[in-house]
Structure formats: C-alpha cells, structure tokens
C-alpha positions in Angstrom: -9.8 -15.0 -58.6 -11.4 -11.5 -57.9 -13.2 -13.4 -54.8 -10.3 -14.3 -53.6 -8.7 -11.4 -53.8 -11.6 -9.3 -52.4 -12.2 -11.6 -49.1 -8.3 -11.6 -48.7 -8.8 -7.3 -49.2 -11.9 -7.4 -46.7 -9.7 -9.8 -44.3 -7.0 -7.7 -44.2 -8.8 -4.4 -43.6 -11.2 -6.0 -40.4 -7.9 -6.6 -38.7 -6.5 -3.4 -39.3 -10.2 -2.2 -37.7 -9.0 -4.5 -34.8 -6.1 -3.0 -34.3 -6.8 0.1 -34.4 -10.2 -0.3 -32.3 -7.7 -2.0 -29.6 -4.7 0.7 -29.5 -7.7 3.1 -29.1 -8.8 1.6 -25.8 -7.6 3.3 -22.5 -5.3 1.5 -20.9 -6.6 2.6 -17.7 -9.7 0.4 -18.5 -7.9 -2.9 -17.8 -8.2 -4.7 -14.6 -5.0 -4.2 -12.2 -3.4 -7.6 -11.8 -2.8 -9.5 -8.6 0.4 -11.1 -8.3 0.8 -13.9 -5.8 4.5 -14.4 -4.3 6.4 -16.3 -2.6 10.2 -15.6 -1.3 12.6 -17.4 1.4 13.0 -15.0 4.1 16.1 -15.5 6.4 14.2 -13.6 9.0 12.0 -16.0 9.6 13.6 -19.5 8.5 10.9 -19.8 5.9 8.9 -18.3 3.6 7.0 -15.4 2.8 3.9 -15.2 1.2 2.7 -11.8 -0.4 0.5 -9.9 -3.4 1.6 -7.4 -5.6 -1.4 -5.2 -6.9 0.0 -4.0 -10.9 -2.3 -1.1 -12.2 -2.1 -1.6 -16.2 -0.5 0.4 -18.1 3.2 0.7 -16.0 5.9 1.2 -17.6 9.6 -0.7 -16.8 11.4 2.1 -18.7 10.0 5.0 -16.7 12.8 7.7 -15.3 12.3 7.6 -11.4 10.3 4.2 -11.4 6.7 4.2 -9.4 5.9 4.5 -5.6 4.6 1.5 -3.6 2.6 1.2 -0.8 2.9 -1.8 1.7 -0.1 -2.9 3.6 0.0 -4.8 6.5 -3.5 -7.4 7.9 -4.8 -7.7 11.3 -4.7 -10.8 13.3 -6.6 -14.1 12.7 -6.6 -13.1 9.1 -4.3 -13.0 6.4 -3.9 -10.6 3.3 -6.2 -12.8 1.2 -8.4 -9.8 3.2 -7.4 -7.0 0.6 -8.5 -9.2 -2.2 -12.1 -9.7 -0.3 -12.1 -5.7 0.5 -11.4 -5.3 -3.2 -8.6 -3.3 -3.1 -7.7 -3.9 -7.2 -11.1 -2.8 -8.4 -11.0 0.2 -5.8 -7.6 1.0 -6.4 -8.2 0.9 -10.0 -11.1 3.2 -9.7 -9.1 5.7 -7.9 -6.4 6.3 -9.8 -8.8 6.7 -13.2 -11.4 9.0 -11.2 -8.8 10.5 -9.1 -6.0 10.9 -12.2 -3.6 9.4 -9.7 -0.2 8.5 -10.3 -0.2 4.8 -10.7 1.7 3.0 -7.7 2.3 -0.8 -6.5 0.3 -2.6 -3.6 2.3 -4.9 -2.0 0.6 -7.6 1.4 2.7 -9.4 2.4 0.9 -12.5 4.7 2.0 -12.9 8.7 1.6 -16.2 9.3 2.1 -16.3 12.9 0.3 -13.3 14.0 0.1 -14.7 17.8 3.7 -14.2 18.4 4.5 -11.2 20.5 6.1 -8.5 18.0 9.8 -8.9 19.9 9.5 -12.5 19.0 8.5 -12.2 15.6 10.4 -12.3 12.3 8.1 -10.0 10.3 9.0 -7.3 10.8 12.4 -7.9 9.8 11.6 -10.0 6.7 9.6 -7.0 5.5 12.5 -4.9 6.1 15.4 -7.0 4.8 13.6 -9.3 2.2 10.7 -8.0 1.3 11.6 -4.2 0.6 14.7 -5.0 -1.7 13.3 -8.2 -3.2 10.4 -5.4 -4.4 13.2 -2.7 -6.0 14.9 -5.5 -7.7 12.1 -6.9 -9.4 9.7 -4.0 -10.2 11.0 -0.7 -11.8 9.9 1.5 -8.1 10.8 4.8 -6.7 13.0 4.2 -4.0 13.1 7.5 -1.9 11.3 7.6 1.4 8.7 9.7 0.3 7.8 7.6 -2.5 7.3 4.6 0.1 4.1 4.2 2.1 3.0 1.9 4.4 -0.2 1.2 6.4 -2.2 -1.7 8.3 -5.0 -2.3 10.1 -5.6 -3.2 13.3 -3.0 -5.7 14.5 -1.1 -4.5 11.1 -1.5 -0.9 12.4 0.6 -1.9 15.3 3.5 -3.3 12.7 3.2 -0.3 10.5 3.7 1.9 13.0 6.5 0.1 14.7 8.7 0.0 11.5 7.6 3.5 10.0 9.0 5.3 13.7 12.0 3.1 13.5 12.9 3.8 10.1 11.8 7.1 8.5 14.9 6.6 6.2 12.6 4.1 4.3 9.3 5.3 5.1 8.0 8.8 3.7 4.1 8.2 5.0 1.8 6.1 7.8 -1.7 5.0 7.8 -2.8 3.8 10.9 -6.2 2.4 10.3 -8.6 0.9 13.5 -5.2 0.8 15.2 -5.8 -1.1 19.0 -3.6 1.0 21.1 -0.1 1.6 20.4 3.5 -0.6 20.3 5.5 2.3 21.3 5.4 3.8 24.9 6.6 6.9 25.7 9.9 6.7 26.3 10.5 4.9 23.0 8.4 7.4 21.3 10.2 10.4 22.2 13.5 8.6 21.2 12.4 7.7 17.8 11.0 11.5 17.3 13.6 13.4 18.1 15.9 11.5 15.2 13.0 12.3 12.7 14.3 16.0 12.8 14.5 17.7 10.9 14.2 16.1 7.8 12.6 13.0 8.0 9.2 14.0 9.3 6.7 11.0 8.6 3.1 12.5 7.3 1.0 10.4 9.4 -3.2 9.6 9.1 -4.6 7.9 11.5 -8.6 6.5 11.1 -11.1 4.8 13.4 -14.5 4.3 13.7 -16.7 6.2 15.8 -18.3 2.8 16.9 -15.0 0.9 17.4 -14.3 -1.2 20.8 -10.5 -0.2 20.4 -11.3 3.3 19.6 -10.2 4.5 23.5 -7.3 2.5 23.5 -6.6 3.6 19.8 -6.4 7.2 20.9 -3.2 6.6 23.1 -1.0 7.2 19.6 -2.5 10.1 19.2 -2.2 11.8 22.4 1.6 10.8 22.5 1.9 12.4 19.1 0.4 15.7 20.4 1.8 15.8 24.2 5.4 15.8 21.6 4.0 18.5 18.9 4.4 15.8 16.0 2.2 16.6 13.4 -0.8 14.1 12.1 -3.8 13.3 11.2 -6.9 12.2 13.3 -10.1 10.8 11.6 -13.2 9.4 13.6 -15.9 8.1 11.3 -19.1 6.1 11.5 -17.9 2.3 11.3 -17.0 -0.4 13.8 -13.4 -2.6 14.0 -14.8 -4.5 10.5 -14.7 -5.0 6.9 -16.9 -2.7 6.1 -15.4 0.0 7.6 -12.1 -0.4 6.0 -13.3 -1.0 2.8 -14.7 2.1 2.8 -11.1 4.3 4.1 -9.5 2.5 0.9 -10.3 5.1 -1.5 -9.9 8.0 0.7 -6.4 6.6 1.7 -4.7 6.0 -1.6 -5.8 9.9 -2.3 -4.0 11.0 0.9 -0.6 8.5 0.0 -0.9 10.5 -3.3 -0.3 13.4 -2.2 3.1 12.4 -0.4 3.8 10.8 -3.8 2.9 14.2 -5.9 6.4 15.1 -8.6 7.4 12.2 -7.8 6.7 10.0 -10.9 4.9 11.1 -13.7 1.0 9.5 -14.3 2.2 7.7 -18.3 
C-alpha cells in the first residue's frame, strides 16, 4: 500500500515538473506557423490561394490587434517562394533578436502573372477580398500605418501600384529588385499630390548592385525625387535572385517595424 501510494506521490510530482518546466519555456522559442488558405475572390471568378505566417505567442484578446504585412511574388513563381527563402525561420529570428513587435505575413499567390496588370483581377482581389477577409479572421491593427506591403520584382510593380493608389490602406512600401515602374509620370504626380498632407507613404526601395533591371529599376526613384517625395534608396551587392532577397528579409521586417512602433504592444 505505501508503494502505491509513493509511485502515485512520485507520478504526481514529475508532472507538476512538466508543467512547470513547459510554462517556463519562451514562447518566442516556437516555430511561427504557416497557414495555407484558400478564399473565392469575386475579382477574379475563382479562387485565391495565400499563406499566413503566425509568430507564436499572439494573442486574440489584444487592445489594438497586430500589424500585417502583405507580400507580393515575382513572375513565373508563386509564393511557395517565401517558404523556400525561409521567411518563418527569419522572421522568427528577427522579432526574438530584434525584440520586434510580432506582426502577420500574409502571400497571397498570382496565378496568372502573364496578364497585363489592367487586365488582371489581383489586384482587386487583394484589395476587396483578401484585406478584409484578413481583419475578420485574425485579431489585426487596421490603421494604415499598421499595414505594409512589399514584393519583389514583378510583385514590386503590384505593390507599388496599390500602395500609390491607396495610402488610406497602406502606411509603408518595400519595393524590392523592382523592374522599372507601373506608374508614369503623369499618373504619379496625380496619386502624390492626394498623399498630402497626411497620408505620406514611408517608402524603401532595394536592388542589387549586379541586377539586369537595376537601370530600369531606377526610373521610381528618379520620379520620386524630380517630385520631392521622400524615400529610401538601397543598392547592394546581389543580382535579380533568391539569394539576394533572402538576404533584404531581415533588414526589411526591422524597417516595417519602425512604421509599426506604439502601435501594438510586443505581449
């Protein structure tokens, strides 16, 4: 009888070591989940395919909810590309290193990236399904400045598109190995001038040094200069490739951050 009672005593106190040994664990040493959607998008008579990258650790309850940052793919890819840059692991490793605020990844897939952007529906379906479908699913911050969004190459051409057009939803713009621009001057100028006063866009844009597009990619910038907008300019070793963009990840999620700061607390 005392055996039974002492292994049943023993028992008992290993899983209150458990327990405790668990709850002790940072939550910030968990893996940040991928979440794979799909959603029917009117805009484009079908559906959408996207990921949702979910740092550990968020909390539904939290006053203000978190920010979110949409990024867009090139052409002849799709956003399985994030995964194989390893945007969890380094997003994961920035916010611990970094003490970031944690904040939602969302890539959505374009299908048909050969269609001219006037004849598209992506555009719109991020806009009108993608965006709300997001704030009605996830507890996120929905001011402008608590929204980011960024792509590379062809993607840099859709982020900036829908960033200039609407800097009501949009607080920042990465524009990374972008091939020239969407918007000519005319349009440009337009869409600026209704930015003022108060809706500004903070605005990075990156290249590589060793980049094919990186003449081309320069057009953006000089329009953005010739009209006094501020921005950022960064040409680094790298060519129009994985490897280059891998290595902005880090670097951007710190500058998004700092559009982000006071907005949402880190717990």
């Amino acid at each position: 009888m005392r055996k039974s009672l002492l292994s049943v005593f023993v028992f008992f106190l290993f899983l209150c070591a458990s327990f405790l040994n668990a709850a002790g664990v940072s939550c910030t040493r968990q893996y940040t989940a991928i979440e794979h959607r799909v959603i029917y998008s009117e805009s484009l008579y079908g559906n959408l395919v996207f990921d949702v990258y979910v740092p550990p650790c968020m909390d539904s309850r939290i006053d203000g909810g978190y920010p979110v940052l949409y990024l867009l793919h090139g052409q002849d890819m799709g956003n399985e590309i994030w995964q194989e840059m390893n945007t969890a692991e380094i997003m994961q490793e920035t916010i611990d290193q970094e003490d970031l605020p944690l904040f939602l990844i969302v890539a959505p897939r374009e299908d048909q990236y050969l269609l001219s952007f006037s004849l598209s529906g992506y555009g719109e379906a991020i806009l009108n399904d993608l965006i709300p479908w997001i704030d009605g699913h996830y507890n996120t911050c929905t001011e402008r400045e608590c929204r980011g969004i960024g792509g590379l190459s062809r993607g840099a051409l859709w982020a900036e598109l829908l960033a200039f057009e609407n800097p009501d939803i949009f607080g920042s713009l990465a524009l990374l190995s972008m091939p020239g621009t969407i918007l000519d001057d005319q349009r440009i100028y337009y869409l600026t001038e209704k930015h003022k006063p108060d809706h500004l866009l903070r605005i990075r844009m990156d290249i590589g040094g060793e980049d094919n597009y990186r003449h081309d990619g320069s057009k953006a910038a000089s329009q953005l200069t010739f009209l006094g907008y501020p921005f950022e300019y960064n040409i680094l070793p790298g060519n129009h490739d994985r490897e280059y963009w891998q290595s902005r990840l880090s670097d951007l999620f710190i500058w998004f951050n700092e559009g982000w700061k006071g907005t949402v607390s880190r717990k």
